[in-house]
N, C-alpha and C positions, 0 to 999 in steps of 0.2 A: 378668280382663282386665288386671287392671294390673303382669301381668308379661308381656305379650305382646311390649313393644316389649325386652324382654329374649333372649325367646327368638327372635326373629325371624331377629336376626345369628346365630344359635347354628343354627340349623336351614341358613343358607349356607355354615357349616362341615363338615357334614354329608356322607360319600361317599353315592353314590347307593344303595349297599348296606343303607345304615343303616336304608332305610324298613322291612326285614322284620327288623327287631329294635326300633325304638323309634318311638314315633308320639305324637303333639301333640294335646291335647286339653281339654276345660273340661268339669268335674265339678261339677255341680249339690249345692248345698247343702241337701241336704234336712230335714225340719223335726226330724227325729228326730239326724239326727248335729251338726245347731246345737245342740240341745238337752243333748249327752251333751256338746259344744265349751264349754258354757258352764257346765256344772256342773264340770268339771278348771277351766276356769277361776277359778273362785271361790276353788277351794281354792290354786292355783298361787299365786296374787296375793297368798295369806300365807304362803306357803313365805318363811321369813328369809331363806334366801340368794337368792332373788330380789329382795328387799327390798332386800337388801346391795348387791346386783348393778344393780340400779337405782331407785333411790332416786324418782325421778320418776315418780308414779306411771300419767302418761299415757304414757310411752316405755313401761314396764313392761306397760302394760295390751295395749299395740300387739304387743309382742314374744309377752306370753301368747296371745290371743285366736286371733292367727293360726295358730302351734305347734299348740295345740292342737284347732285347725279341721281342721288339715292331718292331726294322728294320729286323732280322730275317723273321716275319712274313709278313713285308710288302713284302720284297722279294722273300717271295711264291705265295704272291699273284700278284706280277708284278704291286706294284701299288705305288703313294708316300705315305709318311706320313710327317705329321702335328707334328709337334715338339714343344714343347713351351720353352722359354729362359732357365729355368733351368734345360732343361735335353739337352737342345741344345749342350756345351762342350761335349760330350761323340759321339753327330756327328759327330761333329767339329775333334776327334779323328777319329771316323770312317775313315771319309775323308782322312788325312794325313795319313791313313793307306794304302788308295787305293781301300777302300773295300767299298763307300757309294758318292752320286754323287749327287750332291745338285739341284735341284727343281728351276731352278733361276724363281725371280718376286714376290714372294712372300711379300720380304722386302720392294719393290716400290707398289706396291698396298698397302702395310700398309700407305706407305705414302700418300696416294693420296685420299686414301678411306675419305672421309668425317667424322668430327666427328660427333656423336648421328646416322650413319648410324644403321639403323631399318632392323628387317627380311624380313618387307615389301620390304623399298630400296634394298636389295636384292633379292629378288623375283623376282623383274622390273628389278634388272640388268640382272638377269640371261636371261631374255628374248631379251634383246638388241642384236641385229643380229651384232653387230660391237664386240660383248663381248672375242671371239676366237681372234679376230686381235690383238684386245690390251691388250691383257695379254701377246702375243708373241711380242709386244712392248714394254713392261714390262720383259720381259724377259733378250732382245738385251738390252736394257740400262742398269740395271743389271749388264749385263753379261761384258758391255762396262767400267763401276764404278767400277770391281771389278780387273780389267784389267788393272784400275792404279795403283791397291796394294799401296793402301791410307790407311791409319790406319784404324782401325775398327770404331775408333767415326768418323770417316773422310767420312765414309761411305755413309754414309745417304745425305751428301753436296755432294757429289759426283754423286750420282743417281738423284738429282734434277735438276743438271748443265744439266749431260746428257740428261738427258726428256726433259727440256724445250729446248737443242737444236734440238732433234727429232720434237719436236712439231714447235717450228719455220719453221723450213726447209717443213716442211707439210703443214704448213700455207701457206708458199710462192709458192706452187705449182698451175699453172697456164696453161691452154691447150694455144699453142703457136697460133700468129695470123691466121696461115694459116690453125690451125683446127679450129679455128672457124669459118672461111671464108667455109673449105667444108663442116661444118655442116647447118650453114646458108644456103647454097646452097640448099645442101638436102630440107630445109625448106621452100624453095620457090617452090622447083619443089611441093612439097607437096603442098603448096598454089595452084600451076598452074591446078593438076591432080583435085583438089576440085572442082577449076571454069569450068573448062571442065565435072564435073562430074556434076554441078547441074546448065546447060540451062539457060538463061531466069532469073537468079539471081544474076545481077550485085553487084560485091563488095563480095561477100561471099568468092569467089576463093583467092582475096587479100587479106580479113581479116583474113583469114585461115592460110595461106602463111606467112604472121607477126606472127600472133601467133604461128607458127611454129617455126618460125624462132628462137623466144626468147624462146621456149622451150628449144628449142637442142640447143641452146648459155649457157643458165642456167644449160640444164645438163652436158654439156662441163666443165664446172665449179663447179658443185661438183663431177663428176667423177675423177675428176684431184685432188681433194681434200680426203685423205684416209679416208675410214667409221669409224673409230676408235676416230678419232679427234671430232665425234659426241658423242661419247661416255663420250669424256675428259671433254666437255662440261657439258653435265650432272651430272657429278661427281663433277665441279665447280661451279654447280649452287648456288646461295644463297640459305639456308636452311629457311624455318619459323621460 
């Protein structure tokens, strides 16, 4: 309850679309996940760099109890959780404990997300059919940034480097000459089987056959090119 008067404004922000994707609710603290809440906590509370981190040991205790109530629960429900920067160190311990397993991509989508992105621009992303690729693109880059155990500010330069060579390397992708040669091919017999199919109609069979041709060349050519990279696009677009 005492984040309700939080989410209240948050839910009038909300398009009317959003109710078949996200829904409002209070999760019962049941005796077994306080219990599993309260043993990470014990240990959390002499993690040193929480210590370091806040030395007060009733802010300290406030910051753990709850953190770890919240991962408790998630881990009944088999599900992630959304963490925001100042309860994040108490993960951060989690982690180094062995007992909590980070969600990578997150922190590259923050980057990438456009600023003034609206619930609307969301809404629309959620429908982009390329949406699932490129968050597991987001993810490998990530996961690739994190792999150079770069300082923590080092991070975020590090996850750019990587994306924009993911994204290069996708750009440059190209069906080699000799598939386009037997898709053209295809495109012709499909020209030939037109002219054959419509008698008495010179030129129709050939003009079929071209525009075949350049069909199946074009889709040679975004086939070759990842669905995601449409995505990237979008997300780069100039804003109004």
């Amino acid at each position: 309850m005492a984040w309700e008067a939080t989410f209240e404004p948050f839910k009038d922000e909300l398009p009317k679309g959003a109710s078949k994707w996200l829904s409002f609710g209070h999760l019962p603290d049941p005796q077994e996940v306080s219990d599993i809440a309260a043993s990470w906590a014990r240990i959390d509370d002499l993690d040193p760099r929480l210590q370091q981190l806040w030395p007060n040991s009733f802010i300290r205790d406030l910051f753990v109890k709850t953190t770890d109530l919240d991962l408790a629960l998630s881990a009944g429900l088999a599900a992630a959780i959304s963490v925001d920067s100042a309860h994040g160190p108490v993960v951060a311990a989690r982690m180094r404990a062995g007992e909590a397993e980070p969600v990578l991509g997150q922190r590259a989508l923050h980057l990438y997300l456009p600023m003034g992105f609206t619930w609307a621009d969301i809404a629309e992303l959620r429908r982009h059919k390329a949406l699932t690729e490129y968050r597991a693109v987001l993810r490998d880059v990530e996961t690739l940034a994190m792999d150079k155990a770069v300082p923590l500010h080092d991070l975020d330069g590090a996850i750019r480097e990587a994306y924009a060579d993911r994204v290069a390397k996708a750009e440059a992708r190209r069906p080699t000459a000799w598939a386009k040669v037997a898709i053209g091919a295809i495109g012709m017999v499909a020209g030939v089987v037109g002219e054959l199919a419509v008698p008495g109609t010179p030129g129709v069979g050939a003009v079929a056959g071209a525009a075949a041709h350049l069909t199946a060349t074009e889709a040679a050519d975004r086939a070759a090119r990842p669905r995601w990279l449409s995505l990237d696009a979008r997300l780069r677009r100039p804003r109004p």
